[in-house]
ROLUM-690191 format. One record per residue (C-alpha): x negated, y negated, z negated; residue number from 1. Coordinates in nm, 4 decimals, always signed. Example, Ala and Ser with C-alpha at 12.3 -4.5 7.8 and 13.67 -1.06 7.14 Angstrom:
2
((-1.2300,+0.4500,-0.7800),1),
((-1.3670,+0.1060,-0.7140),2),
END
This chain:
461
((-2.7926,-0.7560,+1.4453),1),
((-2.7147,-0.6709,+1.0639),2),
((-2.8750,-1.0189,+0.9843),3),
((-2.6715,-1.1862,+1.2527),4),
((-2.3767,-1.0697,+1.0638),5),
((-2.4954,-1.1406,+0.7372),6),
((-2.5258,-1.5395,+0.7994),7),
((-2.2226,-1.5240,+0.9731),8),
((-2.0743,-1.3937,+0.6612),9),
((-2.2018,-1.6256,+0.4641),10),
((-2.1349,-1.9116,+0.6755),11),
((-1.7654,-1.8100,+0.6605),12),
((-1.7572,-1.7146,+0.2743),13),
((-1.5768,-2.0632,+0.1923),14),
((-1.2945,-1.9938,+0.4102),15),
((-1.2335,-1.6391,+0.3051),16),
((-1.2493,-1.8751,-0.0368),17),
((-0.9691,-2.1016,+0.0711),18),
((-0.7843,-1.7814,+0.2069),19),
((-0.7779,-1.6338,-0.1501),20),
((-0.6518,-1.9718,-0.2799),21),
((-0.3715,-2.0126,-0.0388),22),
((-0.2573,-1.6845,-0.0590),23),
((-0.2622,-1.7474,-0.4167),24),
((+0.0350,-1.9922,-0.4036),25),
((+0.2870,-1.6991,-0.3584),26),
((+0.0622,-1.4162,-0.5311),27),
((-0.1866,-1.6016,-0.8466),28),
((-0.3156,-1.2680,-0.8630),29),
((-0.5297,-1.3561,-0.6137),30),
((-0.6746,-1.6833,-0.8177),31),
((-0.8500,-1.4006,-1.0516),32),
((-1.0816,-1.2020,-1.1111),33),
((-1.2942,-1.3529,-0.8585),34),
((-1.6283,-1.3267,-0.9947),35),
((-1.5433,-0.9261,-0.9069),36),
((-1.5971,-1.0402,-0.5600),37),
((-1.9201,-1.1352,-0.6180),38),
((-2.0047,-0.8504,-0.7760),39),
((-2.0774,-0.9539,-1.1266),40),
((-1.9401,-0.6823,-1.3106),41),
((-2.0344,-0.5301,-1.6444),42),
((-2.2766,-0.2881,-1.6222),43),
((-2.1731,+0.1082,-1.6986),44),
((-2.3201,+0.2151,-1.9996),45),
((-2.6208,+0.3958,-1.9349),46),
((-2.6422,+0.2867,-1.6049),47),
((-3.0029,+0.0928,-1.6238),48),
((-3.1144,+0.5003,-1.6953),49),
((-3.4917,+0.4422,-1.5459),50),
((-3.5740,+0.1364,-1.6914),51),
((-3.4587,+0.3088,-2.0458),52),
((-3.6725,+0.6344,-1.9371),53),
((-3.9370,+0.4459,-1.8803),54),
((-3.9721,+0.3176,-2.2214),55),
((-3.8505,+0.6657,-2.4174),56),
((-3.4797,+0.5690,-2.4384),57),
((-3.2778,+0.8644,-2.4109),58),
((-3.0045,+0.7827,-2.1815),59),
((-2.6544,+0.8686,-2.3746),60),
((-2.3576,+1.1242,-2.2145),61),
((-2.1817,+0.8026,-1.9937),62),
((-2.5556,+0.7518,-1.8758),63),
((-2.5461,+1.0918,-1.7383),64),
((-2.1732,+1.1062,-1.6138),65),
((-2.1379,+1.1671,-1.2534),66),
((-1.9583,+0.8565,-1.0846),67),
((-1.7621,+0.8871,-0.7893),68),
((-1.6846,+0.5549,-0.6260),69),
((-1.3689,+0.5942,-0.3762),70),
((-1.2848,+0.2291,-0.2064),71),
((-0.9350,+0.1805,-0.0510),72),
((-0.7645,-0.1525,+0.0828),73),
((-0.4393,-0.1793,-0.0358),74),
((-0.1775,+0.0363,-0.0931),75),
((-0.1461,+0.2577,+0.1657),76),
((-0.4950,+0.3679,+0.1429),77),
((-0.4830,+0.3888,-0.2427),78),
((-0.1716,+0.6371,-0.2216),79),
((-0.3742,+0.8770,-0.0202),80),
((-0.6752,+0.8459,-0.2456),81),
((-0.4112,+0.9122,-0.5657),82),
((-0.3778,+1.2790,-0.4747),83),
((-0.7647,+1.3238,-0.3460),84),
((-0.8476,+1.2228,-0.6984),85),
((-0.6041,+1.3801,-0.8790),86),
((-0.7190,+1.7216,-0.7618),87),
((-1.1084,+1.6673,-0.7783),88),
((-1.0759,+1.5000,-1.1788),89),
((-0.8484,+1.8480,-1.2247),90),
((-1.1622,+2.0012,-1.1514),91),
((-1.4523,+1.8192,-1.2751),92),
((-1.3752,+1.6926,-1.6123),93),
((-1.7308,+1.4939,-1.6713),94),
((-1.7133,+1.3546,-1.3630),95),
((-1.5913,+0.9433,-1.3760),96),
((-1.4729,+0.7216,-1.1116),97),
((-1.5247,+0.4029,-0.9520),98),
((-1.2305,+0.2908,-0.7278),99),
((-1.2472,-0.0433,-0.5685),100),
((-0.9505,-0.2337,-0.3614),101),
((-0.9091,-0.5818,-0.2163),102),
((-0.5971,-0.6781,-0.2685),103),
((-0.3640,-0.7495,-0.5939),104),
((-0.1037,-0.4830,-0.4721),105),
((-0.3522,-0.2012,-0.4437),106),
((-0.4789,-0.2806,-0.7844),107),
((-0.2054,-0.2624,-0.9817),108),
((-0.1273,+0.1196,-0.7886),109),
((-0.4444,+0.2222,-0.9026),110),
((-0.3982,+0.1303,-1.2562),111),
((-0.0298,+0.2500,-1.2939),112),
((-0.1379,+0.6037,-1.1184),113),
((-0.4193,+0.6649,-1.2417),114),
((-0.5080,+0.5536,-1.5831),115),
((-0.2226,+0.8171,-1.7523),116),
((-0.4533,+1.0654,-1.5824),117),
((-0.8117,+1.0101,-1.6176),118),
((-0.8130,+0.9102,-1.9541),119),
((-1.0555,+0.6557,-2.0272),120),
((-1.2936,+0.7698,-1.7054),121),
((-1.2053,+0.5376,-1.4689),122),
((-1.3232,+0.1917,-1.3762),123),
((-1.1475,-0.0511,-1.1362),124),
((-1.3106,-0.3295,-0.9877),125),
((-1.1815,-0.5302,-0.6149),126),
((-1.4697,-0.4527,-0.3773),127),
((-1.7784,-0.7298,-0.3583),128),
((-1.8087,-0.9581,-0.0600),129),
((-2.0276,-0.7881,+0.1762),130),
((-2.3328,-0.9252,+0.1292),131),
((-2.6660,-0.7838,-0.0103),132),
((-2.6299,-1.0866,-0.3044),133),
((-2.3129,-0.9680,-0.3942),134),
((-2.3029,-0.5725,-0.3599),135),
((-2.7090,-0.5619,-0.4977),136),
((-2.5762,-0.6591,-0.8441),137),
((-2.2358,-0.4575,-0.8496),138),
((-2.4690,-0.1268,-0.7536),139),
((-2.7317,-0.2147,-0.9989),140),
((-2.4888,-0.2376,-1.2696),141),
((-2.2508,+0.1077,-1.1973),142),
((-2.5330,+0.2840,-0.9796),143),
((-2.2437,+0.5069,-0.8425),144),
((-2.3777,+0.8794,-0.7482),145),
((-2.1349,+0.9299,-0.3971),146),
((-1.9182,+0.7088,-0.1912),147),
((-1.5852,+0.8005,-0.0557),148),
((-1.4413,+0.5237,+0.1777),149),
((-1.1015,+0.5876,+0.2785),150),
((-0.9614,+0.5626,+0.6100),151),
((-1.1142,+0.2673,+0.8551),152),
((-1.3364,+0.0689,+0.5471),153),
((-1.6545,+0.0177,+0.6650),154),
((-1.8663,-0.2373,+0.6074),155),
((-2.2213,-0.3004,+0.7418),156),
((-2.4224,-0.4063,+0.4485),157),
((-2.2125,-0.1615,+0.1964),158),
((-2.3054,+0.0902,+0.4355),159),
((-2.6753,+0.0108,+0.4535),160),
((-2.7513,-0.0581,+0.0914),161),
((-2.6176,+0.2987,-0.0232),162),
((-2.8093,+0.4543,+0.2619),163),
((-3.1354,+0.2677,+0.0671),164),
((-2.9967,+0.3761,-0.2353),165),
((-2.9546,+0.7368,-0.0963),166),
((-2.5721,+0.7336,-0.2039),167),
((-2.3904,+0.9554,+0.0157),168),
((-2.1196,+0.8134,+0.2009),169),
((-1.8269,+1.0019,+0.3069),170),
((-1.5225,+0.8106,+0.5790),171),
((-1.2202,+1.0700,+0.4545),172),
((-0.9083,+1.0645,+0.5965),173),
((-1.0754,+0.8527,+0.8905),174),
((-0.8593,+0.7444,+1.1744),175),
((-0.9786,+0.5071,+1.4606),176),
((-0.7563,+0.4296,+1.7470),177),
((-0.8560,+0.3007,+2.0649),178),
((-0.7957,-0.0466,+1.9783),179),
((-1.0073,-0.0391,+1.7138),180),
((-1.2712,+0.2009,+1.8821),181),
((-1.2424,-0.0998,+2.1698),182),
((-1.3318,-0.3665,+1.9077),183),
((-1.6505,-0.1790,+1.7740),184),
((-1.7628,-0.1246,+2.1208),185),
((-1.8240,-0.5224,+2.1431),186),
((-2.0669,-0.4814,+1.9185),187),
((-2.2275,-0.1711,+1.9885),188),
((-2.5821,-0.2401,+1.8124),189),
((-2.4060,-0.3247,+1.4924),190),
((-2.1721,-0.0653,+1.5133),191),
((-2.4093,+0.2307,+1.5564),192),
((-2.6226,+0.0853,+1.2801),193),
((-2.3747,+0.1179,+1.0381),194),
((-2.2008,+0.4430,+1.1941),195),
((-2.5718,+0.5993,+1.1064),196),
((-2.5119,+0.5092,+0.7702),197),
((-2.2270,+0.7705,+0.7080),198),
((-2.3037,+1.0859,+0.5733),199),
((-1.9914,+1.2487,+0.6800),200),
((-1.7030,+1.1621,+0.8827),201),
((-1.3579,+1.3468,+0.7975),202),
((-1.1398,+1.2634,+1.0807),203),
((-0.7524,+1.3080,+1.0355),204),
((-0.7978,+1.4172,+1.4351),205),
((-0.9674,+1.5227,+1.7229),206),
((-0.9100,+1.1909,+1.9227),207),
((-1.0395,+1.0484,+1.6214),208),
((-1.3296,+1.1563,+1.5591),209),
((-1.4381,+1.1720,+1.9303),210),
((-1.4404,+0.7927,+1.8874),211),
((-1.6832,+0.7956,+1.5483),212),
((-1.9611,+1.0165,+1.7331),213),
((-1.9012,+0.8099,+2.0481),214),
((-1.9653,+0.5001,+1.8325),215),
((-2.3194,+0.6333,+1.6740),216),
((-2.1980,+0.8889,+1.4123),217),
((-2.4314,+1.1801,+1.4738),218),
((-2.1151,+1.4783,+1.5899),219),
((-2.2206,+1.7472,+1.3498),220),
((-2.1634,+1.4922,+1.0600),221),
((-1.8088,+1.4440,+1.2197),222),
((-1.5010,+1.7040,+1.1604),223),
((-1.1309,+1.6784,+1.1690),224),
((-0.9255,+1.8163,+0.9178),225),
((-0.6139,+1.6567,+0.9752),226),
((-0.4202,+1.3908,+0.7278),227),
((-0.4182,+1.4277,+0.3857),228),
((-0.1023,+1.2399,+0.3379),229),
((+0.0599,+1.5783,+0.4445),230),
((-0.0761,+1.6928,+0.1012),231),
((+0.2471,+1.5573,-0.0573),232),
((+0.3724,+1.7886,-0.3512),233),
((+0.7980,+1.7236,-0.4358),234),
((+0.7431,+1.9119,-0.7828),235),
((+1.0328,+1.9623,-0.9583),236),
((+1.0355,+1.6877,-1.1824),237),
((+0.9898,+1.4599,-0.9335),238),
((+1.2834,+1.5610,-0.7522),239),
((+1.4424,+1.5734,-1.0177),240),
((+1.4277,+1.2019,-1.0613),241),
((+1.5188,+1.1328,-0.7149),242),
((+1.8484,+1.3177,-0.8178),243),
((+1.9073,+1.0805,-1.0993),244),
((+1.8034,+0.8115,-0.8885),245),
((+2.1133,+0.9636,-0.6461),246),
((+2.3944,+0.9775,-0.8806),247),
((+2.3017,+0.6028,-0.9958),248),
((+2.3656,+0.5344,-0.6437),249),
((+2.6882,+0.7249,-0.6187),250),
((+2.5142,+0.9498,-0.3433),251),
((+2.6138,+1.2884,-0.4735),252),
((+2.4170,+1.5470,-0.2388),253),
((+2.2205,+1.5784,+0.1225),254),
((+2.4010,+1.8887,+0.1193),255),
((+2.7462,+1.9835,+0.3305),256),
((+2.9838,+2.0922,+0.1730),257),
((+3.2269,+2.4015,+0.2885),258),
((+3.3954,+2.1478,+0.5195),259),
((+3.1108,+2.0610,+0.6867),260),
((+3.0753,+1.7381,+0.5241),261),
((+2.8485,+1.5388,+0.2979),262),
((+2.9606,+1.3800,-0.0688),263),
((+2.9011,+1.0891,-0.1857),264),
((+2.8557,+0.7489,-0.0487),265),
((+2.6052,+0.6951,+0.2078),266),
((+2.2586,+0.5597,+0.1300),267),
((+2.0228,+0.3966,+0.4234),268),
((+1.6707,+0.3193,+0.2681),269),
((+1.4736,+0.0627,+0.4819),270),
((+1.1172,+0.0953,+0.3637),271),
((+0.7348,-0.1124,+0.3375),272),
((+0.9279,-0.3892,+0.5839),273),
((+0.7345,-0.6887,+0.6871),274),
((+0.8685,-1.0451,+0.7377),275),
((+1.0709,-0.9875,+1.0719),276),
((+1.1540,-0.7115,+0.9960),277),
((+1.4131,-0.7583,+0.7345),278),
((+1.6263,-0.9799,+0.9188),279),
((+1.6728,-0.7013,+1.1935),280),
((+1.7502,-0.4910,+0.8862),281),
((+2.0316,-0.6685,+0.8011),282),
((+2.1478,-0.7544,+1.1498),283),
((+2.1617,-0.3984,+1.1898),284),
((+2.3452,-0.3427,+0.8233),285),
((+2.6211,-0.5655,+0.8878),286),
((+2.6871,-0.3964,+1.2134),287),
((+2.7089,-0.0735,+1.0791),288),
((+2.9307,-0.1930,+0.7571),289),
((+3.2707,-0.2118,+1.0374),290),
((+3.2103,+0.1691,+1.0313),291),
((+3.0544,+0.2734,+0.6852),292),
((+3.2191,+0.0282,+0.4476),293),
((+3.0310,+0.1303,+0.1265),294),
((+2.7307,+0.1958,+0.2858),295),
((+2.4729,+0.1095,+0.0631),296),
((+2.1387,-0.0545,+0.1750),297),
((+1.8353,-0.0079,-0.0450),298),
((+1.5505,-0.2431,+0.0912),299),
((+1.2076,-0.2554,-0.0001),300),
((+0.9568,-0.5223,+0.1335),301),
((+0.6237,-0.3808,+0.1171),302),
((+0.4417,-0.6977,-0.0342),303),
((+0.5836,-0.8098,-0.3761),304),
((+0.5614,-1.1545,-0.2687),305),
((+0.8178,-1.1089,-0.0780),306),
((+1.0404,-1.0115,-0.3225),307),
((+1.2622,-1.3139,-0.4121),308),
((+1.2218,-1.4487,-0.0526),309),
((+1.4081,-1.1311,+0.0752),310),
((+1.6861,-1.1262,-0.2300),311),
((+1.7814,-1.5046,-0.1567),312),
((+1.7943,-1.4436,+0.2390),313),
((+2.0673,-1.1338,+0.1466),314),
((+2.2500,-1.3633,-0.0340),315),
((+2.2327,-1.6083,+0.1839),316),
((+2.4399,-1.3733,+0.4285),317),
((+2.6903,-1.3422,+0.1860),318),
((+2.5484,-0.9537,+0.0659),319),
((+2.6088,-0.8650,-0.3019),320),
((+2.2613,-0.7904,-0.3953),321),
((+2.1417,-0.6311,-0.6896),322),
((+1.7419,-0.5711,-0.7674),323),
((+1.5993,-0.2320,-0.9184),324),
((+1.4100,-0.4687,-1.1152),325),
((+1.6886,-0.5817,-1.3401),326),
((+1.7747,-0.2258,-1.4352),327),
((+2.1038,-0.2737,-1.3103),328),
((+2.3225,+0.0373,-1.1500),329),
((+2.4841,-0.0674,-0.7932),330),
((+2.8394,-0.0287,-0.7978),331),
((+3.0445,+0.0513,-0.5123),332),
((+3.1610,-0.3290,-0.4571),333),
((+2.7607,-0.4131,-0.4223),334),
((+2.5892,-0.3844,-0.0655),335),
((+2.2006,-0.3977,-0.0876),336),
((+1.9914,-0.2841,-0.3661),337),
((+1.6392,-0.4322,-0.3488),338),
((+1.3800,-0.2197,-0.4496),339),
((+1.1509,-0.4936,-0.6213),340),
((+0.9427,-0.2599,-0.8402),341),
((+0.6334,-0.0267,-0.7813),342),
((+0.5896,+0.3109,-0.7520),343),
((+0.9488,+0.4467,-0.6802),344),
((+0.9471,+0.4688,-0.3199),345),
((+0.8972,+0.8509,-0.3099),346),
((+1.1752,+0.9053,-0.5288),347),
((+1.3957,+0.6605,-0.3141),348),
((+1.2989,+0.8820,+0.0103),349),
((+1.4518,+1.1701,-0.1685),350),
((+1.7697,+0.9748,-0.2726),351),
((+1.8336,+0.8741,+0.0740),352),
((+2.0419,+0.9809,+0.3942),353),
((+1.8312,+0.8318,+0.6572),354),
((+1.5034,+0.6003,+0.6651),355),
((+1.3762,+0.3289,+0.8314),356),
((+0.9704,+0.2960,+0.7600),357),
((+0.8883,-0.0836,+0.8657),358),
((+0.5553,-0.2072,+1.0123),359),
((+0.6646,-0.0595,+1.2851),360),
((+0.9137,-0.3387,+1.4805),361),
((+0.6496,-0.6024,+1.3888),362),
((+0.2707,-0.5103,+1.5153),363),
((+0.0818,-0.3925,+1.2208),364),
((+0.1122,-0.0486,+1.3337),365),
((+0.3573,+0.1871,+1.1114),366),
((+0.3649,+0.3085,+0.7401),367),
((+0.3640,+0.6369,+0.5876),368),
((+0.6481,+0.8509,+0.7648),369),
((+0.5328,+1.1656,+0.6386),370),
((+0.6682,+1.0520,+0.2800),371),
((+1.0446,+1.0855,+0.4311),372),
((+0.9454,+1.3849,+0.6263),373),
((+0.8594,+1.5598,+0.3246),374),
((+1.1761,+1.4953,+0.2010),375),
((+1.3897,+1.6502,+0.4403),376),
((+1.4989,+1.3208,+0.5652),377),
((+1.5063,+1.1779,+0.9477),378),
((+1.3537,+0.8461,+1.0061),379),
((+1.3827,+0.5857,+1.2299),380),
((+1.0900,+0.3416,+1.3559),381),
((+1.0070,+0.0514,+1.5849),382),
((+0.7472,+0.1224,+1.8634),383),
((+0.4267,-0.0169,+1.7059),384),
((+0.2865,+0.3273,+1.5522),385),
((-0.0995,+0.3310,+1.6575),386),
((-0.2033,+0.3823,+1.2503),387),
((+0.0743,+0.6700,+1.2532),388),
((-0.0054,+0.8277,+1.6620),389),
((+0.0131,+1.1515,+1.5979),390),
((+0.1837,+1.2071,+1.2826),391),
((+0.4877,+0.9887,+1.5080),392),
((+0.4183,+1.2385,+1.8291),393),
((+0.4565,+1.5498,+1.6057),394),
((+0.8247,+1.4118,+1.4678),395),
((+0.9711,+1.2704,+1.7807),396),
((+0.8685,+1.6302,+1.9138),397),
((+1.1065,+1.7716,+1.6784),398),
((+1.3510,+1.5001,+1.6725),399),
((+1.3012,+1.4133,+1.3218),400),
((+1.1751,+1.0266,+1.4162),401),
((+1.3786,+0.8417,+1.6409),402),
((+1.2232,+0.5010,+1.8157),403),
((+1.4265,+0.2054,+1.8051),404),
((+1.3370,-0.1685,+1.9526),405),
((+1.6157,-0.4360,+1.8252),406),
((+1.8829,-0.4715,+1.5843),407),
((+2.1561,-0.2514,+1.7912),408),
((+1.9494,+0.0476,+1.8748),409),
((+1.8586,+0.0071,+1.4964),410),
((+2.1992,+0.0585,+1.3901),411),
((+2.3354,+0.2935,+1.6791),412),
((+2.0450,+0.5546,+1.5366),413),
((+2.1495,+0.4973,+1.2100),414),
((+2.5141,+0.5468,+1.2621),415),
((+2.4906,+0.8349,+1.4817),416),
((+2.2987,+1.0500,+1.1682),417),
((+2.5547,+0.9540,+0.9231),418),
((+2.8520,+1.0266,+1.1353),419),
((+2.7021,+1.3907,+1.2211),420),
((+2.5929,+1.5072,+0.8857),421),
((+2.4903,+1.8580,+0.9887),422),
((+2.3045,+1.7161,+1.2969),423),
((+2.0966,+1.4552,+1.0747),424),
((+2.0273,+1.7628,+0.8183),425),
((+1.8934,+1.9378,+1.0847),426),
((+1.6585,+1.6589,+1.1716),427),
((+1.5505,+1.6102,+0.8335),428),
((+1.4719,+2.0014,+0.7775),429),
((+1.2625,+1.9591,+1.1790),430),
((+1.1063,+1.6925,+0.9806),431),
((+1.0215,+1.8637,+0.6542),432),
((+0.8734,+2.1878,+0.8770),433),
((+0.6264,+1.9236,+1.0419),434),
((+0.5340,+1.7992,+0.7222),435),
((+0.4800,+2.1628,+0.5812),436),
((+0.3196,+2.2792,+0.8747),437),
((+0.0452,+1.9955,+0.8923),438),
((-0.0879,+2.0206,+0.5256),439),
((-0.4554,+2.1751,+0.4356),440),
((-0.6254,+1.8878,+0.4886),441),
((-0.6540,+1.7926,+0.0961),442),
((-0.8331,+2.0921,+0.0075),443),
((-1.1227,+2.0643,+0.3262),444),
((-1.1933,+1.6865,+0.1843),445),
((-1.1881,+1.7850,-0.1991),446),
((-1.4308,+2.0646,-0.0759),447),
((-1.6570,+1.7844,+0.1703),448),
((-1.6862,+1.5730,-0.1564),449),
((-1.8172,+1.8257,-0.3802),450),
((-2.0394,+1.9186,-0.0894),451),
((-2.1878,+1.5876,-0.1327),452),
((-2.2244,+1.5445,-0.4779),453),
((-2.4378,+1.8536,-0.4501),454),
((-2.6524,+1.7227,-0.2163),455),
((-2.6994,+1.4264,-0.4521),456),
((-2.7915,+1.6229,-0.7108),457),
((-3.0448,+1.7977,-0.5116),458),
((-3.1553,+1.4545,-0.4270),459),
((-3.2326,+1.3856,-0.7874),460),
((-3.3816,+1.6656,-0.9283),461),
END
């Protein structure tokens, strides 16, 4: 069935071509680096180590340097690899790592995160095409000791060429809802192939990983440890740029003060929206402007390609607009802020009275809502929230997440916080108490990981 697959793959290779090249035309970023895709990559130093044994070479220190690949999508995934790595580099100073992405936006995360910390030990590649002729080469020339694949990546021949390899594969931070469980089951040969491929499965939950031992992963490889993106540390310099970030806005404190008020002027944040999304956004904005008149609106699309589409349709409806990028301050006259840079959406969660976390009125199935919750802050969502199930069912328990469907339920939540400021402070702390209550998982999958790399090693010796 793999086969099947694998000329199917290739048959279809010049469209996912053609795909790269159209989607070029707003992004060029993805016009490059293409010959990454078919794995031709340079090769680690060291990392032809037998064919050097075999004729006396000594293999040098790099040769001999663990390498821990971890493959993530795009964004989302890469944030919850960030920390995962983070803690296990803390620990294991020799060891270097591999992380792969497919898209333009998760590249640039992984550079701006991670190269201040690793210091020279990292490599960054976009994942090969999966085909033997493509991934052969890429292994060949990094020879990677573990795979850790985060969330839902898998991929049949990735799979089966590091089982031949005898690279341990680890699914962390798996979660498989029953849509996706459904679309595996179509192909139920293929899929238990390559679920017998996985060393270990950590599920964020139960549900899922009933579905990856229903679908051919062997249940005592299969655990759930719940979601690392609960793992989210607000140190204190962190929030202490989310203060600064505050005052720029003119939004003095969360806090009441002995009147039972908040200071400062109000701040909505609508987060990671998708095209659809944004015009509900500001349907719901203008709404609530009759009765918050400097109510300020910090938007942030969650592809930059979006960027000046979404700054020319807020002019458009007459908004003053400023964008983050331009380093400019909003002043009290100006309406929406557009967050147009990377890697400040935590600290805008914790400069914020109330967020909305997009993918959620359109179907891709929710962002990151535990980010906010961390914060102290109540969000509001649309109903699509299969990749978020259970982390949504814990807040709405609480009352920290509040479902919305259109443009005036949108705003009615939204007004109804800000005009109770104890009640929506009391949301945010439910919120933050889910969020605190929920983390451990980190620690299990740092632990699972250097499980594996001792088995490798066993393996080796």
């Amino acid at each position: 069935m793999r086969q099947l697959y694998t000329w199917f793959f290739r048959l279809t290779l010049p469209l996912m071509l053609l795909h790269l090249w159209w989607r070029g035309r707003a992004d060029p970023a993805y016009r490059k680096r293409w010959s990454e895709r078919f794995g031709l990559v340079p090769s680690r130093p060291g990392a032809r180590r037998r064919w050097r044994e075999r004729f006396g070479l000594v293999p040098d220190r790099a040769s001999r340097a663990p390498l821990i690949w971890i493959h993530s999508v795009s964004v989302g995934e890469t944030l919850a690899a960030i920390p995962l790595i983070k803690e296990l580099a803390a620990r294991h100073h020799q060891w270097q790592w591999l992380v792969t992405t497919t898209t333009p936006t998760g590249s640039q995360r992984v550079h701006d995160a991670l190269e201040p910390i690793l210091n020279g030990r990292l490599l960054h590649y976009y994942l090969p095409f999966d085909l033997p002729e493509c991934l052969s080469p890429f292994l060949d020339a990094l020879r990677p000791n573990v795979l850790v694949s985060m969330e839902t990546e898998l991929w049949p021949n990735m799979l089966a060429l590091c089982d031949k390899r005898k690279i341990p594969v680890a699914l962390v931070n798996g979660r498989l809802s029953e849509k996706s469980a459904k679309g595996y089951r179509r192909f139920p040969r293929l899929s238990q192939e390559m679920m017998s491929h996985i060393t270990r499965v950590l599920a964020q939950y139960p549900a899922d990983a009933y579905r990856f031992a229903e679908l051919g992963v062997e249940p005592e490889r299969v655990s759930a440890v719940g979601n690392i993106k609960f793992d989210l540390h607000i140190g204190s310099g962190l929030a202490s740029e989310a203060l600064a970030i505050s005052h720029q806005w003119g939004h003095a404190s969360r806090q009441l003060n002995d009147a039972g008020q908040s200071g400062g002027r109000p701040v909505w944040l609508a987060a990671s929206t998708h095209a659809g999304e944004d015009e509900v956004v500001l349907d719901a904005y203008q709404q609530l402007r009759a009765s918050f008149p400097d109510l300020l609106l910090v938007l942030v699309p969650r592809h930059p390609v979006r960027f000046d589409s979404v700054a020319r349709m807020c002019r458009e409806r007459g908004l003053r607009t400023v964008r983050r990028s331009d380093g400019v301050v909003p002043t009290l006259s100006d309406q929406v802020l557009l967050g147009d840079t990377m890697g400040e959406l935590l600290r805008f969660y914790g400069a914020c009275d109330v967020a909305f976390v997009g993918g959620s009125l359109v179907s891709v199935g929710g962002h990151n809502m535990i980010e906010p919750a961390a914060w102290g802050v109540p969000v509001v969502c649309g109903p699509h929230l299969h990749n978020f199930s259970v982390v949504s069912d814990l807040l709405k328990e609480v009352g920290g997440l509040k479902i919305v469907d259109d443009a005036g339920q949108l705003a009615a939540q939204v007004a109804s916080w800000l005009s109770d400021p104890a009640g929506r402070i009391e949301a945010g702390a439910r919120a933050r108490e889910v969020a605190a209550q929920n983390s451990g998982a980190l620690e299990r999958t740092v632990e699972a990981v250097e499980s594996l790399m001792r088995m490798k090693k066993r393996r080796s010796n």
